[in-house]
SEFIMI-464014 format. One line per 10 residues: number of its first residue (from 1); for each residue x, y, z of N, C-alpha, C, CB. Coordinates in nm, 2 decimals. Glycine has a CB too. Layout:
// SEFIMI-464014
NUM = X Y Z X Y Z X Y Z X Y Z  ... $
END
This chain:
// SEFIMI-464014
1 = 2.33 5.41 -2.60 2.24 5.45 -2.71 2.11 5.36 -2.68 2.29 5.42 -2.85  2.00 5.39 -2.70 1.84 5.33 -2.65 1.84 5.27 -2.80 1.69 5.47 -2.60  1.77 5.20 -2.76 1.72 5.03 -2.90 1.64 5.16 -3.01 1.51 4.84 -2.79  1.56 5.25 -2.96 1.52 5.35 -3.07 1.65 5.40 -3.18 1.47 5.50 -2.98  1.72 5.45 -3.08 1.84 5.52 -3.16 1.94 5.43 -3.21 1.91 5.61 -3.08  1.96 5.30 -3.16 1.98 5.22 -3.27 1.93 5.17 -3.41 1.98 5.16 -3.23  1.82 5.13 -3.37 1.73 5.13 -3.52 1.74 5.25 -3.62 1.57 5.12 -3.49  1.75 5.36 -3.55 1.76 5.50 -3.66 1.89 5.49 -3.71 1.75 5.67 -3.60  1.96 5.48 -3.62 2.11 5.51 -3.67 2.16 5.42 -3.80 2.22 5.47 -3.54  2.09 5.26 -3.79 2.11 5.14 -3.87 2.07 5.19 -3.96 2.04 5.01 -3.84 $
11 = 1.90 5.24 -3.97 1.84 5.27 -4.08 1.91 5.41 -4.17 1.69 5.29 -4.02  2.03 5.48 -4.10 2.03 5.59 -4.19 2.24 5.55 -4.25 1.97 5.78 -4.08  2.24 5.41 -4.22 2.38 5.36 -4.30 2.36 5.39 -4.41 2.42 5.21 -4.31  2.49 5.44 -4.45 2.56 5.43 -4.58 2.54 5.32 -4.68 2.69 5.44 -4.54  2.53 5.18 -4.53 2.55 5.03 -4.63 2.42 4.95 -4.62 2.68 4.91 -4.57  2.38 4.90 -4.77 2.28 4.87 -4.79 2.22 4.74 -4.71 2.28 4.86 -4.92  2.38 4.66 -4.66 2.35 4.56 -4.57 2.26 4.55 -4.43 2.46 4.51 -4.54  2.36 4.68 -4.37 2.32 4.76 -4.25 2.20 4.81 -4.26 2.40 4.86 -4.21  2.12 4.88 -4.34 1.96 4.93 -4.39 1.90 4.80 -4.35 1.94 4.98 -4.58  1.91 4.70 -4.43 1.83 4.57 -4.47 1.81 4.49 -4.34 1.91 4.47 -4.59 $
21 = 1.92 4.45 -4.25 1.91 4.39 -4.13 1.82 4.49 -4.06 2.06 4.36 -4.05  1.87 4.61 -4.04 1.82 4.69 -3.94 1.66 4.71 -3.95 1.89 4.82 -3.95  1.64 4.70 -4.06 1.43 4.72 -4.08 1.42 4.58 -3.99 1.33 4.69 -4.31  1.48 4.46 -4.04 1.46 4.33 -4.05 1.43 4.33 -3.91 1.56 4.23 -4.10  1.55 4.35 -3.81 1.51 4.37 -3.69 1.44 4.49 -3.61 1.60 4.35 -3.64  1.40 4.56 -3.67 1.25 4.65 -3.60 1.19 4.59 -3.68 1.22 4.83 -3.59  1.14 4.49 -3.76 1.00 4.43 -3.73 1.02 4.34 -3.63 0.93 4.36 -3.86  1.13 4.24 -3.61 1.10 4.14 -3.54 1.08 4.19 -3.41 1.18 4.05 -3.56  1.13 4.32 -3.34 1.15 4.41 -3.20 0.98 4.44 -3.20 1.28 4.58 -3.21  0.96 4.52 -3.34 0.78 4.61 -3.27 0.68 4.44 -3.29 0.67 4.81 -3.46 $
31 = 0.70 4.35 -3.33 0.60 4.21 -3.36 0.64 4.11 -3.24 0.64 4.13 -3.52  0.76 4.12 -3.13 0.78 4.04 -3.04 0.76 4.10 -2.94 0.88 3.98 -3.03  0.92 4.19 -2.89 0.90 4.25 -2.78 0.83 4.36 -2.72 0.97 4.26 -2.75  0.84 4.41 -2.83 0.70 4.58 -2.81 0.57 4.50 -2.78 0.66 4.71 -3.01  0.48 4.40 -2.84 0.40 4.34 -2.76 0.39 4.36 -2.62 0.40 4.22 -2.79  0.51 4.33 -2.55 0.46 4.30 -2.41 0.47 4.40 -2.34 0.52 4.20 -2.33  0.49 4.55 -2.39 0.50 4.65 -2.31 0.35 4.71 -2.29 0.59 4.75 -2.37  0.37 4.82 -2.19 0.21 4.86 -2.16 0.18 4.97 -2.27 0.20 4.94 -1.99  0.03 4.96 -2.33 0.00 5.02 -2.45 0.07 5.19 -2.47 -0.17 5.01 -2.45  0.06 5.22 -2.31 0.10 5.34 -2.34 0.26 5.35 -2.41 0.08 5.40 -2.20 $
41 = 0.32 5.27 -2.33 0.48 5.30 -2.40 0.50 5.23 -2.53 0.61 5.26 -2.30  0.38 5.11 -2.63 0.38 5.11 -2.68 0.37 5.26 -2.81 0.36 5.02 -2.63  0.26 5.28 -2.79 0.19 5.38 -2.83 0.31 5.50 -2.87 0.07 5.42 -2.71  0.38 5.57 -2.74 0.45 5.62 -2.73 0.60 5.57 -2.84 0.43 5.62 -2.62  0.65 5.46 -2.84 0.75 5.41 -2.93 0.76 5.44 -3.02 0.75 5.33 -2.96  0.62 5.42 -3.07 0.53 5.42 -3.25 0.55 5.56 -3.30 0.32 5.38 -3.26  0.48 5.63 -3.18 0.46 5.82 -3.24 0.61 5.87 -3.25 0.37 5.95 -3.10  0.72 5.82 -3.15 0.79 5.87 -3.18 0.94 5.83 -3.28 0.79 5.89 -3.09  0.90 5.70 -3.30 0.94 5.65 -3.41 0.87 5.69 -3.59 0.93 5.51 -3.36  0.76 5.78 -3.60 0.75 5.77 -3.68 0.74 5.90 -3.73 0.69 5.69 -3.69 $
51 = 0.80 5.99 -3.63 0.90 6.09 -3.60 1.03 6.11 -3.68 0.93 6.06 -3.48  1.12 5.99 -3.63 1.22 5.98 -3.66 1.22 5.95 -3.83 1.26 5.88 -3.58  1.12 5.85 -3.87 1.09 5.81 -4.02 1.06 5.95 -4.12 0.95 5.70 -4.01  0.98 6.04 -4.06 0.94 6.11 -4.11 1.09 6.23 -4.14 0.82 6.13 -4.03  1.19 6.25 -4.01 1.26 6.27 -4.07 1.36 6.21 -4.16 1.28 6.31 -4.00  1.37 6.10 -4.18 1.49 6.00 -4.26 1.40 6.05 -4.38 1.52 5.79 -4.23  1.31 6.03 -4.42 1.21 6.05 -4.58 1.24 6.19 -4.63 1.01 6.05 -4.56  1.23 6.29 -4.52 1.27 6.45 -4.53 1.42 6.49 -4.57 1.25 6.52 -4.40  1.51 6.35 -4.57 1.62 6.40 -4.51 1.69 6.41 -4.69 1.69 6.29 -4.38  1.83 6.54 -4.71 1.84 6.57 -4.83 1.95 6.44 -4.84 1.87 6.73 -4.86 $
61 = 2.00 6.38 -4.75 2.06 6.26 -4.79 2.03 6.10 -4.82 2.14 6.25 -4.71  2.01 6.07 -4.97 1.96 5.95 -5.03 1.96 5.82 -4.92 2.06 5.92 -5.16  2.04 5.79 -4.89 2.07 5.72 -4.76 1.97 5.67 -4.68 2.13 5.80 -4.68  1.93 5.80 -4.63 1.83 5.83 -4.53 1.72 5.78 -4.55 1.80 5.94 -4.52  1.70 5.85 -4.66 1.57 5.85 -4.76 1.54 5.68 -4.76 1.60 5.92 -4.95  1.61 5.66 -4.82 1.63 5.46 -4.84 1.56 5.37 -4.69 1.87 5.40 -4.85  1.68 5.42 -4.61 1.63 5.44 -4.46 1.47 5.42 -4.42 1.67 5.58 -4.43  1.44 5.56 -4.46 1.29 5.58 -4.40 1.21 5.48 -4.46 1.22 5.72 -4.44  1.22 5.46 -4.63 1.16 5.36 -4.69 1.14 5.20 -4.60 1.25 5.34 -4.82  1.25 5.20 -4.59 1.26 5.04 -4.58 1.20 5.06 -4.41 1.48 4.96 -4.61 $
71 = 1.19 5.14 -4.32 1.12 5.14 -4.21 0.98 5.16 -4.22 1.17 5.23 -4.12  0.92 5.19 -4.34 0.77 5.17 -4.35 0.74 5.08 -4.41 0.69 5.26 -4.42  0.78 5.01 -4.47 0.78 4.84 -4.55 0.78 4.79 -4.42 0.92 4.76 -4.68  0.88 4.78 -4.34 0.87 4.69 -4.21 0.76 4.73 -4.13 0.98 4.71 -4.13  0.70 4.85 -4.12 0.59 4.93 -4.01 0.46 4.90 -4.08 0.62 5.12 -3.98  0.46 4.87 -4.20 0.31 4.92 -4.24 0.16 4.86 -4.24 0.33 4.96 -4.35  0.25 4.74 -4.23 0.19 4.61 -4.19 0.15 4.59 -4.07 0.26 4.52 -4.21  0.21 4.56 -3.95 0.22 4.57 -3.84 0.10 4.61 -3.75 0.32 4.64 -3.83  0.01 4.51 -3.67 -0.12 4.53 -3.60 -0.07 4.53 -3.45 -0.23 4.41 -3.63  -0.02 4.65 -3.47 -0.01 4.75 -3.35 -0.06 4.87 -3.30 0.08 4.77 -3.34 $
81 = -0.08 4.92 -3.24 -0.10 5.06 -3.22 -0.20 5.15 -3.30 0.02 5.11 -3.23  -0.20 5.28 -3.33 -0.28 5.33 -3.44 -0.28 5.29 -3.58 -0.24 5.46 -3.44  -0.31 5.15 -3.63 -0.28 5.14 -3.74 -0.36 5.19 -3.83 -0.25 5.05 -3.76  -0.45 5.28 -3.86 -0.49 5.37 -3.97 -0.48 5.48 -4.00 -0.59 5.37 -3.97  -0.41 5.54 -3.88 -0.33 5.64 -3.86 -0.21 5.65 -3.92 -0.31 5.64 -3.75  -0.15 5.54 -3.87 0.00 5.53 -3.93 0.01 5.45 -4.11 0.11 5.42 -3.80  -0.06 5.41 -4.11 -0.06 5.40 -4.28 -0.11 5.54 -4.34 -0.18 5.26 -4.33  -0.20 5.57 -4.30 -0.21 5.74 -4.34 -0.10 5.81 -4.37 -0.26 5.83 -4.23  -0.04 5.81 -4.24 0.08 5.91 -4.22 0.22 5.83 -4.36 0.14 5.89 -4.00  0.28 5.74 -4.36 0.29 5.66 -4.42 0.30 5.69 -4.53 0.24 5.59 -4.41 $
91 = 0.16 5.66 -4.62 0.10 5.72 -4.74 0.17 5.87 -4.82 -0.05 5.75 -4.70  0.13 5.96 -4.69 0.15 6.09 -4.70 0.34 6.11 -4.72 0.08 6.14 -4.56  0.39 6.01 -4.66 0.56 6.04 -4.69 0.57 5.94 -4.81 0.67 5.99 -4.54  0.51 5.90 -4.88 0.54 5.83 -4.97 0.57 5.92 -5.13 0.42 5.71 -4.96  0.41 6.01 -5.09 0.37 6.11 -5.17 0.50 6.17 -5.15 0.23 6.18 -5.13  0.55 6.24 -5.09 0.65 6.35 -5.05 0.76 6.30 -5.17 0.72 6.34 -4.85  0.79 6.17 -5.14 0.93 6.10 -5.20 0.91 6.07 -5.33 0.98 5.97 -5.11  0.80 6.15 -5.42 0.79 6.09 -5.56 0.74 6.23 -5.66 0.65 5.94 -5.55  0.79 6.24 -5.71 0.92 6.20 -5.80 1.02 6.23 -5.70 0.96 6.29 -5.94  1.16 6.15 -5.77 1.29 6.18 -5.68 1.36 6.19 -5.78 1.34 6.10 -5.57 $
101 = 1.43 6.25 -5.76 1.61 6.30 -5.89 1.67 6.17 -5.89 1.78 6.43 -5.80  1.65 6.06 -5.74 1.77 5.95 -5.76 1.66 5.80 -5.76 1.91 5.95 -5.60  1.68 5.75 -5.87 1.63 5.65 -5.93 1.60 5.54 -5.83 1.71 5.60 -6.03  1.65 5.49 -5.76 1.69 5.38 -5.65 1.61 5.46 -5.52 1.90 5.35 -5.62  1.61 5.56 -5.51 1.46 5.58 -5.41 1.35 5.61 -5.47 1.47 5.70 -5.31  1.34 5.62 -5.57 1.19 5.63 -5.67 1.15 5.45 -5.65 1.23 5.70 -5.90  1.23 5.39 -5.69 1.17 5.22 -5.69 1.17 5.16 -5.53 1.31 5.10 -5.80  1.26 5.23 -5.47 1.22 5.15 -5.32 1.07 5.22 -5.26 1.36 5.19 -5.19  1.08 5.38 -5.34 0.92 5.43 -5.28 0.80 5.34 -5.35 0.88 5.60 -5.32  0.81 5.35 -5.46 0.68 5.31 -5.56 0.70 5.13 -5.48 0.73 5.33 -5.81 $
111 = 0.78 5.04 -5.48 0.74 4.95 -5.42 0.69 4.97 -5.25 0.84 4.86 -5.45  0.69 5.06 -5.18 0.66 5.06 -5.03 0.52 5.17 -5.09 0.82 5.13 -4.89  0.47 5.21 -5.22 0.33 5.18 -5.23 0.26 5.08 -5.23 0.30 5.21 -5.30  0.31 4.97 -5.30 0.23 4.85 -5.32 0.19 4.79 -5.17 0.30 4.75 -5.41  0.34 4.81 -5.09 0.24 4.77 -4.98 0.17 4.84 -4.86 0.30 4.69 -4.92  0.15 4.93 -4.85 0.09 5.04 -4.84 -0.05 5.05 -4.89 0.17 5.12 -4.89  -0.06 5.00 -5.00 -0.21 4.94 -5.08 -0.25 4.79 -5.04 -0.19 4.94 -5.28  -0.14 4.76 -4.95 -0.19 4.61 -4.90 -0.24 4.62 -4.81 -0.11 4.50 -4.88  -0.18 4.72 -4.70 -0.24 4.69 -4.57 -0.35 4.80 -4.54 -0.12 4.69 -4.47  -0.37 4.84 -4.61 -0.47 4.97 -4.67 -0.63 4.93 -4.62 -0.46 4.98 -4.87 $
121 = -0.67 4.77 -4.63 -0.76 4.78 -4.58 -0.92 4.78 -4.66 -0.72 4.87 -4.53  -0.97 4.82 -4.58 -1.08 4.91 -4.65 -1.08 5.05 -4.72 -1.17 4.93 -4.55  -0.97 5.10 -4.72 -0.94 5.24 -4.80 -0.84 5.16 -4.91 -0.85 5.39 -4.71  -0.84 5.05 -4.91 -0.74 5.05 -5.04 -0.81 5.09 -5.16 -0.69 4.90 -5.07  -0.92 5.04 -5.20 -0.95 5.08 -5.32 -0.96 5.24 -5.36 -1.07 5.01 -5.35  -0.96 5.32 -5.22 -0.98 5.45 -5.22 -0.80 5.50 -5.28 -1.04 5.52 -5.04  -0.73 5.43 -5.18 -0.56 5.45 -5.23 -0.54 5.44 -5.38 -0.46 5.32 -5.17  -0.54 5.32 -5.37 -0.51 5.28 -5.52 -0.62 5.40 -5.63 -0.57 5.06 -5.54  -0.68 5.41 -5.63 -0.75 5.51 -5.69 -0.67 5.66 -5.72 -0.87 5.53 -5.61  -0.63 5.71 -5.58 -0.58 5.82 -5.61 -0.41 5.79 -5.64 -0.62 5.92 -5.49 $
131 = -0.39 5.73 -5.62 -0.25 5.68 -5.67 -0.24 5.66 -5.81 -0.21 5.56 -5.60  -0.32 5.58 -5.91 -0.30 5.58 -5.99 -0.34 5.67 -6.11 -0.30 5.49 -5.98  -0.45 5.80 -6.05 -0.52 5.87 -6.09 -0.36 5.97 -6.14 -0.65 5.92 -5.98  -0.26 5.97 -6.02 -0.20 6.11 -6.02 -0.09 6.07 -6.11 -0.15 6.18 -5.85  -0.11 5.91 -6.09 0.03 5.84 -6.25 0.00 5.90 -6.35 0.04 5.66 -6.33  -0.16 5.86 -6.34 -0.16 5.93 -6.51 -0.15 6.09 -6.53 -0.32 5.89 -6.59  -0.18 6.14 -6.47 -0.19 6.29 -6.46 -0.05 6.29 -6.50 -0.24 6.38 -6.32  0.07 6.24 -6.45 0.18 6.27 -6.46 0.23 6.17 -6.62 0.26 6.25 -6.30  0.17 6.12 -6.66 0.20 6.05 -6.81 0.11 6.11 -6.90 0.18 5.90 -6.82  -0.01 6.18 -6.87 -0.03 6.25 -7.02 -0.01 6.38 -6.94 -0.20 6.24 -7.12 $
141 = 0.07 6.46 -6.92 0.07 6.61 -6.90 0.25 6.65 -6.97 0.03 6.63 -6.69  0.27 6.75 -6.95 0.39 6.80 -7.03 0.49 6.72 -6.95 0.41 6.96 -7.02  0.62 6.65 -7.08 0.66 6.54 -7.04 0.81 6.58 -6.92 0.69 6.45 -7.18  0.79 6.51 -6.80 0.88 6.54 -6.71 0.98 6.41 -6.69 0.79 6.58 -6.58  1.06 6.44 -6.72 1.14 6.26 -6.69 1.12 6.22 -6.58 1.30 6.23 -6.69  1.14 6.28 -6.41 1.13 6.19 -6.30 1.00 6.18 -6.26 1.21 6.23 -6.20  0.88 6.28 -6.33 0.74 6.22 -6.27 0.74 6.12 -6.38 0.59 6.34 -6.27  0.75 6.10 -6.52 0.71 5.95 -6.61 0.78 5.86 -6.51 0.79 5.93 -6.81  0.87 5.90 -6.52 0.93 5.76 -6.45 0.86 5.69 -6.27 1.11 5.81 -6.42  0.87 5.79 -6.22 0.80 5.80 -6.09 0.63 5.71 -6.14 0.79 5.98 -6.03 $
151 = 0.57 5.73 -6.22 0.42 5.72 -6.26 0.46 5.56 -6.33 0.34 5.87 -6.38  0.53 5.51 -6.37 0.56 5.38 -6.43 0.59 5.28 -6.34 0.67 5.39 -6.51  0.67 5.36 -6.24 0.71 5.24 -6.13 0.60 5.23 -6.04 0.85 5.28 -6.03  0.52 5.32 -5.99 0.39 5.30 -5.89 0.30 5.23 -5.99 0.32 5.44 -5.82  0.26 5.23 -6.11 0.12 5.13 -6.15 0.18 5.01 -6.15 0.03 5.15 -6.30  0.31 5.02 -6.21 0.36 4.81 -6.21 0.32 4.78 -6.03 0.63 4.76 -6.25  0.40 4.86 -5.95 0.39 4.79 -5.83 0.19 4.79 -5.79 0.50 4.90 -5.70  0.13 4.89 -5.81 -0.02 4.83 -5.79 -0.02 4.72 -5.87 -0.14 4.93 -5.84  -0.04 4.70 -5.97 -0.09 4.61 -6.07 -0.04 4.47 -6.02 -0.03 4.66 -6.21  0.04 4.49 -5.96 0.11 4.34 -5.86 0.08 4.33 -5.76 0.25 4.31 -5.81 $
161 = 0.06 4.41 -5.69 0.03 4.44 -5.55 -0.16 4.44 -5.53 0.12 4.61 -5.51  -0.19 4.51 -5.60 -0.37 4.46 -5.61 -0.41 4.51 -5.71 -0.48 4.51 -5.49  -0.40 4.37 -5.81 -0.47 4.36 -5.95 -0.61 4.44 -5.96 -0.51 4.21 -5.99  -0.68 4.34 -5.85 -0.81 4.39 -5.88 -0.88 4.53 -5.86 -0.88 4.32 -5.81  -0.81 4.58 -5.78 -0.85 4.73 -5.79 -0.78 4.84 -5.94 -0.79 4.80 -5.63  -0.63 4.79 -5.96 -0.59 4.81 -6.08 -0.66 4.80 -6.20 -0.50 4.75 -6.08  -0.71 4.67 -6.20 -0.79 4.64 -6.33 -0.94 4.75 -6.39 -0.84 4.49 -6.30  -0.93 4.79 -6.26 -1.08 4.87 -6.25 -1.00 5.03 -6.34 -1.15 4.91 -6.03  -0.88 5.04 -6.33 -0.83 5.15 -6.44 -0.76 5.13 -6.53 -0.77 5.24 -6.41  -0.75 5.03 -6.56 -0.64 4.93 -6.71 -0.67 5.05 -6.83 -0.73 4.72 -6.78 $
171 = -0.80 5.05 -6.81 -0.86 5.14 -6.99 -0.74 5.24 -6.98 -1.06 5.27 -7.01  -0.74 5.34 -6.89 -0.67 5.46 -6.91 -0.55 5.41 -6.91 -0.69 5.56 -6.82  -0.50 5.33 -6.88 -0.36 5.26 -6.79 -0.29 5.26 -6.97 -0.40 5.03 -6.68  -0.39 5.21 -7.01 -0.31 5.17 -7.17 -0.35 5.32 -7.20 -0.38 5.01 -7.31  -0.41 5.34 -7.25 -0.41 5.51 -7.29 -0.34 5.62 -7.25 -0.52 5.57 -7.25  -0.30 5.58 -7.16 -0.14 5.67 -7.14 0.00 5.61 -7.08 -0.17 5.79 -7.03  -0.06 5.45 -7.12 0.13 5.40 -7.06 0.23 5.45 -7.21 0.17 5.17 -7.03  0.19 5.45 -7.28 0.26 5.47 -7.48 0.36 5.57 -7.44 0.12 5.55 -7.65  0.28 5.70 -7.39 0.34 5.79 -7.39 0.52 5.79 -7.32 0.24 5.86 -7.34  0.51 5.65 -7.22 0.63 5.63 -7.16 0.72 5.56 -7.20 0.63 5.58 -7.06 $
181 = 0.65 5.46 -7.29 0.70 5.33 -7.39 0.79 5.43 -7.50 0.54 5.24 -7.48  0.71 5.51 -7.54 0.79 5.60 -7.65 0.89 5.70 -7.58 0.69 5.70 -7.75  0.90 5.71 -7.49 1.00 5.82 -7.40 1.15 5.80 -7.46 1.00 5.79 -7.22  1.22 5.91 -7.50 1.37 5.93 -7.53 1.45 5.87 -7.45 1.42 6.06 -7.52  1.43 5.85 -7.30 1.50 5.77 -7.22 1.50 5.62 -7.19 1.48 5.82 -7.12  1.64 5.60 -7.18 1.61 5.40 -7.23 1.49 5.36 -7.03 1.89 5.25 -7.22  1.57 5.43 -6.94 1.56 5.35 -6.83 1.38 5.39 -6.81 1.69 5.41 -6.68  1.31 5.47 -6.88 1.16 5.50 -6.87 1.12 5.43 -6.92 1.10 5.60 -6.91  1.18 5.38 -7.07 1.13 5.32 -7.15 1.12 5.16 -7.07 1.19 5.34 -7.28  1.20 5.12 -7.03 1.22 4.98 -6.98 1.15 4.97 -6.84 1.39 4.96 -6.97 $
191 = 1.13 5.07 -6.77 1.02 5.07 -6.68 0.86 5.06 -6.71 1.04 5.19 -6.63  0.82 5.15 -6.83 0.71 5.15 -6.89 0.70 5.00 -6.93 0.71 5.25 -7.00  0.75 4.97 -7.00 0.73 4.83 -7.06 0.72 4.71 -6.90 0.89 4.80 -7.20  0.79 4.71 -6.86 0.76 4.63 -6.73 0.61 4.67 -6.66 0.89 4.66 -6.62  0.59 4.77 -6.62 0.47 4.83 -6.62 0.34 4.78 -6.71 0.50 4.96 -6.64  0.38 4.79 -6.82 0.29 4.71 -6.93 0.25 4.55 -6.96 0.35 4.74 -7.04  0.37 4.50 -6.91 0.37 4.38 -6.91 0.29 4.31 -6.72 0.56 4.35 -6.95  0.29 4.40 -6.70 0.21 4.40 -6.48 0.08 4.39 -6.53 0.23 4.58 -6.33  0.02 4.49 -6.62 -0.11 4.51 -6.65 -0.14 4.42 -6.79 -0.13 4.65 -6.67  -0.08 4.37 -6.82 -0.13 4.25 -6.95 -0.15 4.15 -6.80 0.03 4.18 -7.11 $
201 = -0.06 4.10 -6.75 -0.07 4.00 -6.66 -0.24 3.96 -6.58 0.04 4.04 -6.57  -0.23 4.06 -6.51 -0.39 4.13 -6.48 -0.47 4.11 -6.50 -0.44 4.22 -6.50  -0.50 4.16 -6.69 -0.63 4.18 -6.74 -0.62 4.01 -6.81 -0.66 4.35 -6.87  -0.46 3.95 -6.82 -0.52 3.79 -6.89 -0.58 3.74 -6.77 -0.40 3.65 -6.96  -0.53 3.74 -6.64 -0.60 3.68 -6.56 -0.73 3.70 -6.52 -0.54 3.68 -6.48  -0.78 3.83 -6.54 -0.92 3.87 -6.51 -0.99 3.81 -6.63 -0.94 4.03 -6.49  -0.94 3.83 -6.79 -1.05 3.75 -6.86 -1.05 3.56 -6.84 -1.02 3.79 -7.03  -0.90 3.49 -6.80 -0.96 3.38 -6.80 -1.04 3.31 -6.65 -0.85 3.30 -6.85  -1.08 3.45 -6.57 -1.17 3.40 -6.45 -1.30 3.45 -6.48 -1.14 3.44 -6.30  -1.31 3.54 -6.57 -1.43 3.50 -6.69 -1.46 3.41 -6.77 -1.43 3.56 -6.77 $
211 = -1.36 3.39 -6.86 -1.38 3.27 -6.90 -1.47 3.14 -6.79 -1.24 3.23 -6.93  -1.40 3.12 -6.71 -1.39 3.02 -6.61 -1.54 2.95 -6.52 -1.29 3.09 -6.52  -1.57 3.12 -6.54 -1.71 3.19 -6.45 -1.82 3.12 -6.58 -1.72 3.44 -6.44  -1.81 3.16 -6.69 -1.94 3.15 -6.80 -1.91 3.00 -6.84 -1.94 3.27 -6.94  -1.80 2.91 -6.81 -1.82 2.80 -6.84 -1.92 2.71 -6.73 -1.68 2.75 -6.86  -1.90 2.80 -6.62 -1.98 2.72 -6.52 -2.11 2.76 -6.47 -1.91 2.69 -6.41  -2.20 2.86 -6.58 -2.32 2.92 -6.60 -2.36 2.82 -6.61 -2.36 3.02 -6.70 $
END
């Protein structure tokens, strides 16, 4: 079996242990030894590894899915190869995987947004924008349990992941987190409120570096 088809195979275990090593080691593989290969078969690795990712995200088994996740948290970072490309691409499977029926890949996606909004760049603030534009669309619009829920878990993870572009939508943020807070379901509700509590965090910290700012006018 080739070191590729190892890493897939790891990544599409049953066991959560086997998932977790296996990312662990394709970062340490594409950040050591993929370095010293020639760009081309680097290059080549990447496209076709993200191939493989693309199918684990597609795939109708949770598993998988989990899988693909945890290989873009390891990839997305990574200053190798096409990296504006592959955060693109990235992005775009993140989108795919939200909402989801199973709870535990909705939180492993919405957190492999946040970083995804880290390594983002100079389009982060463009990301984070449309990302949190489509939360809300999905919290004031007719009520869906796995998009509220889906839309709760991605602003907490911005709102941790980069305040400061978050803070730039807080207004609306409160104007339509209630609607989750009040939701019939305990596990929305308890999401929402964590979510709520990401963006209090935020906006105290943005006013006391106001504060901070006009003391030293």
């Amino acid at each position: 079996m080739s070191v590729m088809m190892q890493f897939v195979s790891g990544l599409k275990s049953r066991h959560e242990d086997v998932r977790s090593k296996t990312a662990r080691d394709l970062y340490h593989y594409v950040t050591t030894e993929l370095r010293e290969v020639a760009v081309e078969d680097l290059t080549s690795f990447m496209d076709e590894f993200n191939h493989h990712i693309f199918e684990m995200v597609s795939s109708s088994d949770a598993n998988e899915r989990k899988g693909g996740i945890m290989a873009i948290v390891s990839l997305v970072g990574v200053d190798v190869g096409n990296t504006s490309t592959r955060i693109s691409r990235f992005a775009n499977y993140l989108r795919n995987l939200l909402p989801s029926t199973d709870t535990t890949v909705m939180e492993l996606a919405a957190k492999a947004v946040g970083r995804v909004a880290l390594a983002s760049g100079t389009y982060t603030s463009e990301y984070v924008e449309f990302e949190v534009k489509r939360a809300f669309e999905w919290l004031v619009g007719d009520r869906n349990e796995t998009r509220r829920h889906a839309a709760v878990l991605v602003l907490r993870e911005l709102a941790l992941s980069t305040p400061t572009f978050f803070f730039q939508q807080v207004q609306q943020f409160f104007d339509s987190v209630f609607n989750a807070i009040r939701d019939p379901k305990a596990v929305i509700r308890e999401s929402a409120v964590a979510a709520l509590q990401a963006a209090l965090v935020v906006t105290a910290q943005r006013e006391t570096k106001e504060e901070i700012g006009r003391a030293h006018v």
